[in-house]
N, C-alpha and C positions, 0 to 999 in steps of 0.2 A: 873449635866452636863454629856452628856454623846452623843458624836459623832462618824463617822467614815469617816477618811478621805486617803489620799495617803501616801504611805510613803515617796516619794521623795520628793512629795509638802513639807511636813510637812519637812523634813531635810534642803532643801531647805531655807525655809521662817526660822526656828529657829535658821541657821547658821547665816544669815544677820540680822537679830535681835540682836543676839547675842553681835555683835561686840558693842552694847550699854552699858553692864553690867559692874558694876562699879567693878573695881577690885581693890581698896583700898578706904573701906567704914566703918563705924563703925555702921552702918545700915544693919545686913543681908538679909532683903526683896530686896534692890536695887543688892543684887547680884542673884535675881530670874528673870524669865520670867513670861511675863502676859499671861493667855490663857482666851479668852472672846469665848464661843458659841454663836453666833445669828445667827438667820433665818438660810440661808444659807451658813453662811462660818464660819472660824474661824477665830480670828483675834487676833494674835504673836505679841506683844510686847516688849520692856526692853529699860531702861532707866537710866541714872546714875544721875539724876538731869540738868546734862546740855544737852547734849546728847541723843536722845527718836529716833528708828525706828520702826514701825510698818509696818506689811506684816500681809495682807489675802491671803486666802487659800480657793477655794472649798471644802467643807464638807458635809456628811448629819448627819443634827442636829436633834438627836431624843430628847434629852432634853435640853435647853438653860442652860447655868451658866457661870461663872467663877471662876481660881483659879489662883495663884500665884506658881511655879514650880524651885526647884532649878537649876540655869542657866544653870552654866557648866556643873552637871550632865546627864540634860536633854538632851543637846545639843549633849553630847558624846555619849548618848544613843541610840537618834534618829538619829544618823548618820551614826549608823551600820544596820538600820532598812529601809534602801530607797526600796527595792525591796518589800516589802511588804503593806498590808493592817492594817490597826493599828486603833485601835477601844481603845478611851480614854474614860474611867467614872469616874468620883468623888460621892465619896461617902459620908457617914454625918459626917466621923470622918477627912475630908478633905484632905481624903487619894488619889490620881488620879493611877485606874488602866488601864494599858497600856497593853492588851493582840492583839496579833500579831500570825499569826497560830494557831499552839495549846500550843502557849507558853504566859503566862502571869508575868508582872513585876509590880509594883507597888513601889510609892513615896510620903513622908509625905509632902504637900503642906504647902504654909504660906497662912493667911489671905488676902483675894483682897482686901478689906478694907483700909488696913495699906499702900496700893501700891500707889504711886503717879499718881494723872492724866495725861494721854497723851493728855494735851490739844492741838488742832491741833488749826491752825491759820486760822482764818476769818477776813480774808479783802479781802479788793478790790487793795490792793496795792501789784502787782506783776511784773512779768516780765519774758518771754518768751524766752527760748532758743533754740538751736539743744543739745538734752544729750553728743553727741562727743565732741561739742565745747566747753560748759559747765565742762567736764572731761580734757580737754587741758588744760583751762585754771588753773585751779586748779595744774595740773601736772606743768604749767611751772614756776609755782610762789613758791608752796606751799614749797618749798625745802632751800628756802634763809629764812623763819620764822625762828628766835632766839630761843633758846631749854633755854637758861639760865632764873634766874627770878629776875634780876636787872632791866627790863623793860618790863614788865608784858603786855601793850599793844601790843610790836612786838611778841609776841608770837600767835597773830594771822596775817589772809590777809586782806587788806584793799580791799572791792570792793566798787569800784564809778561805779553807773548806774544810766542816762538817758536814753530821749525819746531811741536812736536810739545803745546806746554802752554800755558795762561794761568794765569797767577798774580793773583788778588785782592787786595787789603790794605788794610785803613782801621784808619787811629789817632786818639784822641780827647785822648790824653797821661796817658789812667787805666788803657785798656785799647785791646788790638787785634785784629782779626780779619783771620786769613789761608784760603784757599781755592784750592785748584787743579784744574784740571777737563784733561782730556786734548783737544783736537783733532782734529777731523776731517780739517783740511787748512789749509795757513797759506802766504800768501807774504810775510809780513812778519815781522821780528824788533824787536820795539819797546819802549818804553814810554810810558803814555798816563794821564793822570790825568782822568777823568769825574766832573762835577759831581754830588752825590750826589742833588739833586732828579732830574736826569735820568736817572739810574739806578733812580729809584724810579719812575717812570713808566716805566720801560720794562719794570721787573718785571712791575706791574701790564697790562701787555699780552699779554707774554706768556705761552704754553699750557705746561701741562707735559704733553709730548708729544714723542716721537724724532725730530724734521723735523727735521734742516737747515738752519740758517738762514746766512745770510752778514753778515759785519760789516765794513766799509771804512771807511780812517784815512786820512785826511790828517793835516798839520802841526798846524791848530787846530780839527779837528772828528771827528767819531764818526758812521756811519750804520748804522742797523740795516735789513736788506732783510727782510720779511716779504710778500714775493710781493706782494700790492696793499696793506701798509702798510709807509710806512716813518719811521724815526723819525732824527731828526740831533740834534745834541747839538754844542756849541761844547766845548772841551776847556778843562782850568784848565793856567796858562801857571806854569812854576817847579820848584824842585825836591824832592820830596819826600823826608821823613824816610830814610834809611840804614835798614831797620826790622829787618833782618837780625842790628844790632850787638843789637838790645834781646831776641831770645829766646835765652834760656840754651839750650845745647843737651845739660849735666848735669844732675844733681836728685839731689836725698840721698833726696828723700822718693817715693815713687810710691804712689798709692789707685785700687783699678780699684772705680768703684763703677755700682750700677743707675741709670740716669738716671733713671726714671720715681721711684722710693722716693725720691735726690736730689733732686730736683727739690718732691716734695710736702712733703718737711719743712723746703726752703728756703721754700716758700712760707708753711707755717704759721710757720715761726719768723721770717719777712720782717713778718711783721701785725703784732707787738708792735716792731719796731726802726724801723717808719714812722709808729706812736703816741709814739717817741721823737725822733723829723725827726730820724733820723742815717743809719735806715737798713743801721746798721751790726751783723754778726752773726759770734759766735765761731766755729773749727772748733779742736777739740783731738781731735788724731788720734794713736791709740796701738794696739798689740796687731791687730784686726780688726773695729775700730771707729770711726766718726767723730761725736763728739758736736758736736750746731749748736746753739748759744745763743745767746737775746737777752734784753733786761730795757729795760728803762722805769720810769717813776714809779709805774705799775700793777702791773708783777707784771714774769715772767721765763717764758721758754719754756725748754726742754732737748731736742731731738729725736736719737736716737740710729739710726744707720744702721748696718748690717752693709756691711765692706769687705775688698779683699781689699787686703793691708799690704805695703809695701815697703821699708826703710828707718829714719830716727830718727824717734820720737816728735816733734809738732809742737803748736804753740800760735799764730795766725795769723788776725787778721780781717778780715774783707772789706765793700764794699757789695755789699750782697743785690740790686740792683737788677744790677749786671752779671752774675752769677751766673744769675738768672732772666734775663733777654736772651738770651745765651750760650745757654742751655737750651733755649729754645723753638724755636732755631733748627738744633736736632739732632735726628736720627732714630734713632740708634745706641742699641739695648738699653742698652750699658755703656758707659762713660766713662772716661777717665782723667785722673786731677789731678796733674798733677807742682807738687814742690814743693823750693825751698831752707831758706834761713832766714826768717825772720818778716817780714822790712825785702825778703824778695825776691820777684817776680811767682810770680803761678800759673801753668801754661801747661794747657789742658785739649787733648788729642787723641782718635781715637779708641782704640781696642785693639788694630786690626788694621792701621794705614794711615796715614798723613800728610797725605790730601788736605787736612783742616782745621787750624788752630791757631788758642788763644784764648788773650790774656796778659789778663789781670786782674792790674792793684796791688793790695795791701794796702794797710790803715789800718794805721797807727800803733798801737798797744795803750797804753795808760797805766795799770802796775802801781797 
């Protein structure tokens, strides 16, 4: 093998690969990158077994091959080299020499052999997005997935997609987030549950930007097509929660309030209830107004917010930490809190729409 291609291409393309490479494996190949020479390009690999992105690259290929390259090395290496021209050869002792100016480096390769295939997906069963939308949806759900492994299925997002929607959903059993984004085109009617690590790296790839993109399902996998990237994903196997039964769809209570004023005196009054490791912060909602308090061994906050009022007077605490989550992951001026009784979830929407929904539990109050 023996090319020469860009050096920013090439940093580029092995950084977002990268983020595939298994970092606790008892397999050291799965902690390399693939490099494959053909025809005209080159085309960057890595893979953890669940997890696989590949990115092409423009190259001129004077001789075709492939090798397998230690990840992290590589990656640190090629990433001090963007300004440059970088001319890669392998040689027969499957050594890959990296010379760049008048400077040359050189790395003992593993076997491409021993490397798992990036099998891409072929079907006909996809579904069309905008890449922005695609990346929202993801950003508004992916934050309420369970991190524990008592229940191994919510550790990933539930997407439901038909002809014309996809539906998001991830539950942690405190709180849940829902999202629906409209379709561009669909031949599939499904549901498909995605690991939430893989969902997070695929955020972080993509643009937000109205392109296009195509997404293909198989039985046990997920492929994302980004024209010369693309990214696969193993699918979580089982069934998840009904999540449908868990949001109220009455409310006694309803507060249309400013996300940004919300939002800044949740966080002054969050400072004094994480001096207490609880966390935990009052809302008593009455008239056209919502006072938020906390206290601690030090003192006590009281932040008072103008609302617009719907309903009974309310007495209701929450963690502050789902509240700010929920928060940051909104764009909308106003906001809405719907609310029952003290012992029942919040549901936050926007004002004008349903694409989103957030349920936040309550704490318990102890008079």
């Amino acid at each position: 093998m023996q090319i020469v291609c860009d050096g920013l291409d090439l940093s580029e393309a092995v950084i977002k690969v990268s983020r595939a490479i298994s970092v606790k494996t008892t397999n050291p190949i799965l902690e390399g990158i693939k490099l494959v020479a053909d025809n005209d390009c080159l085309i960057i690999s890595a893979t953890d077994g669940d997890l696989g992105i590949e990115k092409k690259i423009k190259a001129e290929v004077k001789v075709e091959g492939q090798t397998v390259v230690p990840g992290k090395f590589f990656a640190e290496f090629i990433k001090k080299l963007t300004k440059e021209k970088i001319e890669l050869t392998l040689n027969e002792k499957n050594q890959l020499k990296i010379k760049y100016t008048d400077s040359v480096g050189s790395i003992q390769c593993y076997n491409p052999m021993e490397y798992p295939d990036f099998n891409k997906i072929d079907s006909n069963d996809f579904f069309a997005i905008n890449q922005c939308d695609f990346k929202d949806l993801i950003n508004k759900t992916i934050f309420s997935v369970a991190v524990d492994d008592s229940r191994p299925i919510l550790k990933g997002c539930l997407l439901e997609i038909n002809e014309k929607n996809i539906n998001a959903v991830a539950l942690d059993g405190y709180r849940l987030a829902y999202c629906s984004k409209e379709l561009k085109h669909s031949t599939v009617k499904t549901n498909v549950i995605v690991p939430s690590r893989s969902l997070n790296e695929i955020s972080r790839i993509l643009e937000d930007n109205q392109e296009i993109i195509n997404i293909y399902i198989l039985k046990n996998s997920i492929m994302i097509d980004l024209k010369d990237t693309k990214i696969i994903s193993k699918l979580l196997e089982g069934e998840f929660l009904n999540y449908k039964q868990i949001i109220p769809n009455n409310f006694e209570t309803s507060v249309v309030i400013n996300k940004t004023q919300f939002e800044d005196a949740l966080d002054r009054a969050s400072l004094l209830s994480k001096i207490g490791q609880n966390n935990l912060v009052k809302f008593d909602i009455k008239e056209n107004n919502m006072e938020i308090t906390s206290n601690s061994d030090i003192g006590n906050i009281s932040e008072n917010v103008n609302v617009s009022f719907k309903g009974k007077d309310l007495k209701i605490a929450f963690n502050a930490r789902y509240f700010m989550e929920a928060s940051r992951n909104l764009s909308n001026e106003f906001i809405k809190l719907n609310f029952n009784q003290p012992t029942n979830p919040c549901v936050i929407t926007p004002v004008d729409n349903e694409e989103f929904k957030f349920l936040i539990l309550p704490v318990r109050m102890i008079n």
